[in-house]
C-alpha positions as CSV (number, residue, x, y, z in Angstrom):
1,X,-109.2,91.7,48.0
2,X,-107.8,91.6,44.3
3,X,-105.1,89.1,44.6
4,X,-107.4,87.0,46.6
5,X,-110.2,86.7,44.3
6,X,-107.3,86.2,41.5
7,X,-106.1,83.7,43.1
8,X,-109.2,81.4,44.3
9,X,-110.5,82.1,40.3
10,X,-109.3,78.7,39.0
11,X,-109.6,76.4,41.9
12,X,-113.5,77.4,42.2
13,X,-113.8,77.1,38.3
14,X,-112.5,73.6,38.9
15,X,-115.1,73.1,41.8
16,X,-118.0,74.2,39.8
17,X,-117.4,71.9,36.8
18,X,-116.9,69.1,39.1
19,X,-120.0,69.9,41.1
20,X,-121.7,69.0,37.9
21,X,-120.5,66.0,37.0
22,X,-122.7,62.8,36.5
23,X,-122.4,60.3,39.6
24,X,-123.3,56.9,41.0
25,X,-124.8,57.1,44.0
26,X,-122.3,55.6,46.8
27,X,-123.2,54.0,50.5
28,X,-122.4,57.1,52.9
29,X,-120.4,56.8,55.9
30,X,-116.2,56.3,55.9
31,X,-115.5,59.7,58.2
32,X,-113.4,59.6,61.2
33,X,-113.1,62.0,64.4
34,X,-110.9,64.4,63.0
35,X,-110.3,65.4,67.3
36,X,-109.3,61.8,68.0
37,X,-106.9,61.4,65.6
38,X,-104.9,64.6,66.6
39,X,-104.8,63.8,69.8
40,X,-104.5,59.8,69.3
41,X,-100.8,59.6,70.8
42,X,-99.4,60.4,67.6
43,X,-97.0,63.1,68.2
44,X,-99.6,65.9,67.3
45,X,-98.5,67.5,70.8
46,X,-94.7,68.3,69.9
47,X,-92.8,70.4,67.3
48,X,-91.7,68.5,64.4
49,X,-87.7,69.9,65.4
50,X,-88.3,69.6,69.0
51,X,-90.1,67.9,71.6
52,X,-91.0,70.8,73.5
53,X,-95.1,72.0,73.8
54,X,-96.1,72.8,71.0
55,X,-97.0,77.0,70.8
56,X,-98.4,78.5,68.1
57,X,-96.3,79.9,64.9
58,X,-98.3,81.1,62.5
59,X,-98.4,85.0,61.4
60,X,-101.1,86.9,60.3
61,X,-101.8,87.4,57.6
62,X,-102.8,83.8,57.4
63,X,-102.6,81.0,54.8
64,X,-105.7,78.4,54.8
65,X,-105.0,74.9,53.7
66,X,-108.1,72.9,53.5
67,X,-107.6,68.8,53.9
68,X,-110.4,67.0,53.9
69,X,-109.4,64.0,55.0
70,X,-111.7,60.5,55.4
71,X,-111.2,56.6,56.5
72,X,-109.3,54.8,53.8
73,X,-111.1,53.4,51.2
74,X,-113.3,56.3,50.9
75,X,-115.7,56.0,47.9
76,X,-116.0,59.5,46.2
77,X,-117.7,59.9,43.3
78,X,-116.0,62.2,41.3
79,X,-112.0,60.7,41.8
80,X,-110.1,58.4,44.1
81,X,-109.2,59.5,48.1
82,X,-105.6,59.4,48.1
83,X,-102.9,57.9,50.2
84,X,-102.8,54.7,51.8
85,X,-102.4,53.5,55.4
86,X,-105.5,54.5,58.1
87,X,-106.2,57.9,56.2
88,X,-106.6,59.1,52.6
89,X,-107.0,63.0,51.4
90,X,-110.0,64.1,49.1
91,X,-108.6,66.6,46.9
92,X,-112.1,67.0,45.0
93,X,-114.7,69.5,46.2
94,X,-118.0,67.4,46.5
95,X,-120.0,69.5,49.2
96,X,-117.9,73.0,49.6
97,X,-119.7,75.1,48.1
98,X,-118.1,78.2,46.1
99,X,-120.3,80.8,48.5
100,X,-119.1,78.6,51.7
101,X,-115.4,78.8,50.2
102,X,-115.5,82.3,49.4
103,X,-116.9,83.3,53.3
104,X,-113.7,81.4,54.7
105,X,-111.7,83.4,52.3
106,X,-113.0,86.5,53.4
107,X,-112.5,85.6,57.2
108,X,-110.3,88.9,58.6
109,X,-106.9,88.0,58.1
110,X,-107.3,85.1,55.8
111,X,-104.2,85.8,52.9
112,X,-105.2,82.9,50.9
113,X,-107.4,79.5,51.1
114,X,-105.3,76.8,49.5
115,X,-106.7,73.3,48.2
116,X,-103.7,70.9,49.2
117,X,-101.8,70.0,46.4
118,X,-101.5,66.7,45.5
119,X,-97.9,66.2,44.8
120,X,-97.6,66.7,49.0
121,X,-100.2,64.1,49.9
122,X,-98.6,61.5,51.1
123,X,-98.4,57.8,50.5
124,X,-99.4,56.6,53.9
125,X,-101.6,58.6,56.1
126,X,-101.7,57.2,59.9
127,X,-101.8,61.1,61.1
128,X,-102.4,64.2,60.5
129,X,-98.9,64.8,61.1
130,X,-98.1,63.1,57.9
131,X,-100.0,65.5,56.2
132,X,-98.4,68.9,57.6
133,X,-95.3,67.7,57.7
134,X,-95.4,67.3,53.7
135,X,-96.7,71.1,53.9
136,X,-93.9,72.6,56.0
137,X,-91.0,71.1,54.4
138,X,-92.9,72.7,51.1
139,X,-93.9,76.1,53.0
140,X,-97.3,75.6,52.1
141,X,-99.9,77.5,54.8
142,X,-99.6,78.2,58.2
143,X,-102.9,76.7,59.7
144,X,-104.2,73.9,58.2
145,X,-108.3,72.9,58.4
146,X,-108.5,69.4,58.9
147,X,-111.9,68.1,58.5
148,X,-114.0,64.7,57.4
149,X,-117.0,64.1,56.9
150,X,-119.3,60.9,58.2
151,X,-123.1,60.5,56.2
152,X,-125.6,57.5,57.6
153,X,-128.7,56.9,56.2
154,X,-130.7,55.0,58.6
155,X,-134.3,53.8,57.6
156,X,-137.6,54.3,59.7
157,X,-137.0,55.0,63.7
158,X,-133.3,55.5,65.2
159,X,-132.5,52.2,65.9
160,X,-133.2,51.2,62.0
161,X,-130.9,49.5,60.0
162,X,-128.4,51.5,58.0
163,X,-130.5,52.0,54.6
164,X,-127.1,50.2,52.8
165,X,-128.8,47.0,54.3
166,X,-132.4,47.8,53.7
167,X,-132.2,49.4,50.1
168,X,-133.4,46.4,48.2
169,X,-136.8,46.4,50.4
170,X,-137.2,49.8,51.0
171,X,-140.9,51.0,50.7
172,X,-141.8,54.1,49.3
173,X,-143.8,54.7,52.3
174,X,-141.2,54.7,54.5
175,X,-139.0,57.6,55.2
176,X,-135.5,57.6,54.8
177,X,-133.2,59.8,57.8
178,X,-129.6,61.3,56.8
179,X,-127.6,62.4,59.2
180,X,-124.3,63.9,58.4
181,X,-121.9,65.0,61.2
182,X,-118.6,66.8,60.1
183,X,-115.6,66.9,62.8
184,X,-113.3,69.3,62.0
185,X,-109.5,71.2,63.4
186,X,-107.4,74.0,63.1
187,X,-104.0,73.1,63.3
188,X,-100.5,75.1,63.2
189,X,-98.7,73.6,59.9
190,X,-95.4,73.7,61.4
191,X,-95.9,73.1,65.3
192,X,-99.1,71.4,65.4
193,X,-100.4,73.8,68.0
194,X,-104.4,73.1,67.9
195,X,-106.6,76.5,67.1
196,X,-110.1,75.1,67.5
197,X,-111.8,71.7,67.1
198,X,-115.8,72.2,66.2
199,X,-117.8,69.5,65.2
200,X,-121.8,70.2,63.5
201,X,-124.4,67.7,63.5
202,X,-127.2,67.9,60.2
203,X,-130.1,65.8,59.6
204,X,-132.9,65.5,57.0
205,X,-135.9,62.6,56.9
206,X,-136.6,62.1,53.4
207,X,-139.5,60.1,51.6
208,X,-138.4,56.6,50.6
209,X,-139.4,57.2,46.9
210,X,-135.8,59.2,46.7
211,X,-133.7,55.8,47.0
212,X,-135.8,54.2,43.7
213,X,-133.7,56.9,41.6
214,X,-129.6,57.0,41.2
215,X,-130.0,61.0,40.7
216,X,-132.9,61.3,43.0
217,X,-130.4,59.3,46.0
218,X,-127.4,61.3,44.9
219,X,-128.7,65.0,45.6
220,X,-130.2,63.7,48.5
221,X,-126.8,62.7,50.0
222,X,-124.9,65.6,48.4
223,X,-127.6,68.0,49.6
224,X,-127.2,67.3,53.4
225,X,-123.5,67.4,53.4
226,X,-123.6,70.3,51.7
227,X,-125.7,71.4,54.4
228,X,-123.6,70.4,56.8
229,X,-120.5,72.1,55.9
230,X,-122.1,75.0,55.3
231,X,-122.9,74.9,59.0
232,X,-119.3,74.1,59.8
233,X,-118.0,77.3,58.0
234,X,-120.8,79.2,60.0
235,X,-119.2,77.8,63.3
236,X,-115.4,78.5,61.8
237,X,-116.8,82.2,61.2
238,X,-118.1,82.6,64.6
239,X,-114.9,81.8,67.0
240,X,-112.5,83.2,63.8
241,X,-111.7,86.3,66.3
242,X,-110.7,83.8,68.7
243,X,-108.2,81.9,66.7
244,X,-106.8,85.4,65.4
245,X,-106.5,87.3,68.2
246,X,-103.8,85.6,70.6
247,X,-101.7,85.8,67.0
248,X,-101.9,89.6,66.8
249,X,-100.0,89.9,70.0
250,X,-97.3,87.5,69.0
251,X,-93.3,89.3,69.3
């Protein structure tokens, strides 16, 4: 796919340089249920012209819009989450890696994967139906990918306190767990009609000799949620046919 690969060119460029980049170790945590908040009573359920049922309106082949979106607040370490209200958007790529991005690309059907652009973020975020709406009035993508992730480091057993609380007296001898979980939906841009929701659990116990170093602490964390979405593109891949499918027998 030519045009494809022409096209995702820059945007992974960008990702690779930003991969890079020096950073500060941050407390993990601030994701959301990405399911509960489409289905929160918000008007996820209706067409943004009608308020009939929403069906689905997207034709293959397909454009991807990736949103990673977190709890407000969020504390990336590469540039701020932005928008305001409940909900802010990510627009950096801290965890996707360029092999993950280039498997969702090559999903069957799959046109183009586009970054949101931040001009059509909007200020508030209480919904996800803030955020599509910004990409139909622009005709941006027809299914969006809606995801956020939620990293805990907890020290010693399970019921442990969070390490954020434990990290001044944190032995070397102890071990250090990270569990990231990544909640995720497919969502029609213009009707809101929901695809697939998937959600993928990752955990690594780490020595406690890792948290003494900012660098050391930092590929730890990145390192599992890297893991993490790498399994969520792995679960994407594997019910693709069943998001397709029903669309190739649209009229």
């Amino acid at each position: 796919m030519p045009l494809l690969r022409g096209m995702m060119a820059l945007g992974l460029a960008l990702s690779s340089s930003l991969l890079v980049s020096c950073a500060n170790y941050r407390t993990p945590g601030m994701g959301l249920a990405v399911h509960e908040m489409a289905e929160s009573g918000h008007p996820e359920n209706s067409d943004l012209d009608s308020a009939m049922q929403p069906q689905p309106a997207a034709m293959l082949p397909l454009r991807l819009v990736l949103v990673r979106i977190q709890r407000a607040g969020y504390p990336s370490m590469y540039e701020p989450c932005y928008g305001n209200g409940r909900y802010c958007v990510l627009t950096v790529r801290e965890v996707e890696s360029n092999a993950d991005l280039e498997q969702m690309a090559d999903l069957p059907q799959v046109a183009s994967l586009i970054p949101i652009p931040r001009r059509l973020i909007p200020d508030r975020i209480n919904t996800t139906l803030d955020v599509r709406r910004n990409l139909a009035d622009a005709h941006i993508g027809d299914i969006t990918l809606f995801y956020s992730i939620d990293t805990q480091a907890l020290v010693g057993d399970d019921d442990a306190a969070p390490l954020s609380k434990l990290k001044k007296s944190l032995q070397v001898d102890q071990t250090v767990t990270m569990r990231s979980r990544i909640t995720a939906t497919l969502v029609d841009v213009r009707t809101g009609f929901i695809y697939l929701q998937t959600q993928t659990d990752l955990s690594e116990t780490l020595p406690g000799w890792i948290w003494t170093r900012q660098d050391s602490a930092n590929h730890a964390h990145e390192n599992v949620e890297r893991k993490a979405f790498h399994a969520l593109v792995g679960e994407i891949s594997r019910h693709w046919r069943d998001v397709i499918t029903p669309l190739a027998w649209r009229p």
